[in-house]
C-alpha positions in Angstrom: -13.8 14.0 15.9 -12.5 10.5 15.4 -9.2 9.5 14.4 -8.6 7.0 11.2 -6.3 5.8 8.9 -6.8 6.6 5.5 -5.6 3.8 3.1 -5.7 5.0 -0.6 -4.8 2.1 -3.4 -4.3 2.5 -7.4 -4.6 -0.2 -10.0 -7.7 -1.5 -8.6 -9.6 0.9 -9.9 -8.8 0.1 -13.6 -10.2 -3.2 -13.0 -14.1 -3.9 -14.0 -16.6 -3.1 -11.3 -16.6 -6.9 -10.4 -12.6 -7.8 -10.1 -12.7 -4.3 -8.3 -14.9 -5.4 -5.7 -13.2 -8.8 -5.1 -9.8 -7.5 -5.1 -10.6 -4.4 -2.7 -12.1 -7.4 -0.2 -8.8 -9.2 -0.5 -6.8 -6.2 0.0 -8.9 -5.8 3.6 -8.3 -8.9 4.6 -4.9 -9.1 4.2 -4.8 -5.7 6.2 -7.5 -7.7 9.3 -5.3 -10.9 9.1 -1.9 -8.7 9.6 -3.7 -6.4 12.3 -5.0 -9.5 14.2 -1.0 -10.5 14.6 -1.4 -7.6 17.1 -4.8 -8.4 18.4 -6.7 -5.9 17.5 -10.1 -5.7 16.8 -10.0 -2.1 14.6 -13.3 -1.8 12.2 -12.0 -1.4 8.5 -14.4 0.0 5.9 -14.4 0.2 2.5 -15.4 3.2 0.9 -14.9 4.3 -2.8 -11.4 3.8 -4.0 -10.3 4.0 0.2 -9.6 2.0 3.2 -10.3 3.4 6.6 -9.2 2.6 9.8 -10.3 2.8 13.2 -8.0 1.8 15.4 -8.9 1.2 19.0 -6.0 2.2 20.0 -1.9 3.2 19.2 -1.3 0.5 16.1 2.2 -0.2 14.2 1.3 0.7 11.2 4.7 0.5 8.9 3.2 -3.4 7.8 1.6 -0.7 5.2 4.6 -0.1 3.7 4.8 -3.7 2.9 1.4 -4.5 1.7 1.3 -4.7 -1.6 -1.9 -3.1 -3.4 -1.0 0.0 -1.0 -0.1 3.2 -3.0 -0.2 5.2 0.7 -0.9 6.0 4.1 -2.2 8.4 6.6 -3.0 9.3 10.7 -6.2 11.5 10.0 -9.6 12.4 11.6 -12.8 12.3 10.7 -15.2 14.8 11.4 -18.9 15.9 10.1 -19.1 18.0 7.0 -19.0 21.1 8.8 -16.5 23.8 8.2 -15.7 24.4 12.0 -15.4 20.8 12.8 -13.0 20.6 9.1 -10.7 23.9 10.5 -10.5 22.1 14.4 -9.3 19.1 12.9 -7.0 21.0 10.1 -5.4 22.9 13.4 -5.2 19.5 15.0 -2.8 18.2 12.3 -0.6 21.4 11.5 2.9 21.1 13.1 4.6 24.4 14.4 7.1 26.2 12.7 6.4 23.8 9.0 5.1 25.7 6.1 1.5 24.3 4.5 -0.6 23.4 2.1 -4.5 22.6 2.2 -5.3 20.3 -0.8 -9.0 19.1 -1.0 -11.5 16.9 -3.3 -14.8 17.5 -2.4 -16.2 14.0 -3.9 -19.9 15.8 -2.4 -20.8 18.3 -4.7 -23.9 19.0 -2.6 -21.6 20.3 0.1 -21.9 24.1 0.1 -18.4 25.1 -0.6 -15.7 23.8 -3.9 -12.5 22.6 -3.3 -10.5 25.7 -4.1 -13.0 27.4 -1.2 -12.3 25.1 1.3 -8.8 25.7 0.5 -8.9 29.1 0.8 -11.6 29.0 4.4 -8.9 26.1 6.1 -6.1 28.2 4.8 -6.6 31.2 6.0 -7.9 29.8 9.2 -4.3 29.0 9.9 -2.8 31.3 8.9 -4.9 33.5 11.1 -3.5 31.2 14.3 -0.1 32.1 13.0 1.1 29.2 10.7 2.6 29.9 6.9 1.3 28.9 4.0 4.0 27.9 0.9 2.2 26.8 -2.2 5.5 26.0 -3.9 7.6 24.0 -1.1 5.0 23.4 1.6 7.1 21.3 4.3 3.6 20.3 5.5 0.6 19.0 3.2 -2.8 18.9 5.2 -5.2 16.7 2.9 -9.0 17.5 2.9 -11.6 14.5 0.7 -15.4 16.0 1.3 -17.0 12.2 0.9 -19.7 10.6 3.3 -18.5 12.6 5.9 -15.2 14.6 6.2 -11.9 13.1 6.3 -8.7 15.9 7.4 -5.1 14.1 7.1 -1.6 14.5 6.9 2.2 12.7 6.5 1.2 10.6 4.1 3.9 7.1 3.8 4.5 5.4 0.4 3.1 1.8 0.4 4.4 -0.4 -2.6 1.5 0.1 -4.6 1.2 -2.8 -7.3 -2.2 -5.9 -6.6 -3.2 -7.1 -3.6 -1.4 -10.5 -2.8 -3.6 -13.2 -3.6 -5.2 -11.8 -6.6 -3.4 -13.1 -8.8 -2.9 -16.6 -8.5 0.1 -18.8 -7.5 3.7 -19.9 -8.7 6.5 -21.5 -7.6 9.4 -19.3 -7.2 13.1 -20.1 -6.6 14.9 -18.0 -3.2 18.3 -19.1 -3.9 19.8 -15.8 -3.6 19.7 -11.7 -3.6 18.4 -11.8 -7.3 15.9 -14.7 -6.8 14.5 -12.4 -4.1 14.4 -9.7 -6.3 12.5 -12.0 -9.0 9.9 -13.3 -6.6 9.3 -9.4 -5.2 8.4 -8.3 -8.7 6.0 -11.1 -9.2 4.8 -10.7 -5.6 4.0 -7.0 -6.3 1.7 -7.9 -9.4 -0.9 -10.0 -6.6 0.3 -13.4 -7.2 1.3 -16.2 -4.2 4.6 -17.8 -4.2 5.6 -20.9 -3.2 9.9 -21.1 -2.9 11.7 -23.7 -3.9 15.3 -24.0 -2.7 14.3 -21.4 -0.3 17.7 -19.6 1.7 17.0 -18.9 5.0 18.7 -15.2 5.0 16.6 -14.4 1.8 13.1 -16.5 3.5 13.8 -14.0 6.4 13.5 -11.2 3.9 10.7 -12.0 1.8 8.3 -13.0 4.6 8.0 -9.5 5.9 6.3 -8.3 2.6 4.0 -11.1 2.4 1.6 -9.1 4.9 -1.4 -11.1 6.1 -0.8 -14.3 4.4 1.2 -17.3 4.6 4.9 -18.1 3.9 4.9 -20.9 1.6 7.5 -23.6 0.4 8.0 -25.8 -2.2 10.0 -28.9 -2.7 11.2 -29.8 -6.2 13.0 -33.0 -6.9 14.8 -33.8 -9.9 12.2 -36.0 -11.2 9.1 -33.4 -9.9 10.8 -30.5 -11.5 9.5 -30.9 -15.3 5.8 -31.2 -13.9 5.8 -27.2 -12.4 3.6 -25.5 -14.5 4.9 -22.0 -13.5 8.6 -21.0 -12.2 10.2 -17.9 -11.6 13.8 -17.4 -11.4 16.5 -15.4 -11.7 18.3 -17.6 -14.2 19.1 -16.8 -18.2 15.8 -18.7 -18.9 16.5 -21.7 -21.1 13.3 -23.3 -23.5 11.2 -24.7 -21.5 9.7 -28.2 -20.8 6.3 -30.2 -21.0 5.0 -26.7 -21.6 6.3 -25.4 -18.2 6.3 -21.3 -18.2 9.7 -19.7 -16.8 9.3 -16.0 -15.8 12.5 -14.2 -15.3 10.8 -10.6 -14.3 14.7 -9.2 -13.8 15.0 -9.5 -17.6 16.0 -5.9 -18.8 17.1 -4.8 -15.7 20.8 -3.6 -15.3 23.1 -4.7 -12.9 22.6 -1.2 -11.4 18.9 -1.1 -11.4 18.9 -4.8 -9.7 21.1 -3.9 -6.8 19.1 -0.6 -6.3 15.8 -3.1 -6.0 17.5 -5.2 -3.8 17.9 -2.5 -1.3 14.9 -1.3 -1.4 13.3 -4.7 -0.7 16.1 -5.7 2.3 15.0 -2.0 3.7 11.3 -3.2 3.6 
């Protein structure tokens, strides 16, 4: 029985097999980089649409909820595909006095029992220890994927899903204020590096802590530089543009509402 993290991502997977591959690598090394802030040497392993951790020992783990290309995360264990093994780790993860649920994909079909059976084995295997089940309002789901060997987790946290950062190329992005911040988050979120321009420190501050295993980048922009910046995103009503320049305003269509409620979300981290 060894304990993991289970990493599961989205939007990779409707990429072709290649662009999947290359973006699943980046997405691991911004996790190593970010890990090595803390010196540790945990083994991270890719394995179909997952990343799993092994952590060598107690990690900080709430840099997930910042890493962009992250849908969620999970404290788990891994355990051979043996039923015993799957219903010691299950009782492992089950807090007292929480209702549950077992949900499992069984990704090996060779593996002698369904998903629905192993839902019904684990299930009753707790309930026989003296733990309720609630199917409709479980306070507790125990999560069980039947893959190269067995995987039994719990608690999963919300990452903010979206492209791994360095997938999708770079701009230049103006950090002038709560709303710029907003801007370059949005863009952020879709894989690509920023640069900031005019960067405010309060805002910098902010910002950094999503850019998770990478570098904090500035830009300076001069009056006469300005019209050569190929891409800029901003806040501003975007005006025509320049020398073929691109402006990107992502907050376009947002309410005033819907921006303030992104702006918390991003100051929370």
């Amino acid at each position: 029985m060894q304990k993991i993290i289970v990493v599961k991502y989205g939007e990779l997977w409707l990429k072709s097999d290649p662009v999947r591959r290359r973006f699943e690598k980046i997405l691991k090394k911004n996790i190593k980089r970010e890990l090595s802030k803390t010196n540790s040497n945990s083994e991270i392993l890719l394995r179909n649409g997952r990343v799993f951790l092994y952590p060598e020992k107690k990690l900080d783990l709430s840099f997930l909820k910042r890493t962009f290309g992250v849908v969620s995360y999970a404290e788990g264990l891994q355990v051979r595909k043996d039923m015993e093994e799957i219903k010691k780790a299950a009782e492992k993860l089950i807090r007292k006095k929480k209702t549950f649920v077992i949900r499992a994909k069984r990704s090996d079909k060779s593996f002698q029992l369904d998903s629905q059976e192993i839902q019904r084995t684990v299930g009753m295997y707790l309930e026989s220890l003296g733990h309720s089940a609630d199917i409709q309002a479980p306070q507790q789901t125990i999560r069980i994927e039947i893959r190269d060997q067995a995987y039994v987790y719990s608690s999963e946290a919300k990452g903010p899903g979206g492209m791994p950062l360095g997938t999708g190329g770079s701009v230049n992005a103006m950090l002038r204020n709560e709303n710029d911040l907003a801007a370059a988050w949005l863009i952020m979120k879709r894989g690509v590096d920023c640069f900031f321009v005019k960067p405010n420190a309060k805002q910098l501050k902010v910002v950094s802590k999503w850019i998770v295993g990478r570098k904090t980048m500035k830009a300076t922009v001069s009056a006469k530089s300005k019209d050569k910046i190929r891409t800029l995103v901003t806040s501003d009503e975007i005006a025509p543009a320049k020398n073929k320049n691109i402006i990107l305003n992502p907050l376009v269509g947002f309410t005033d509402k819907e921006k303030k409620k992104l702006i918390k979300k991003i100051k929370k981290g």
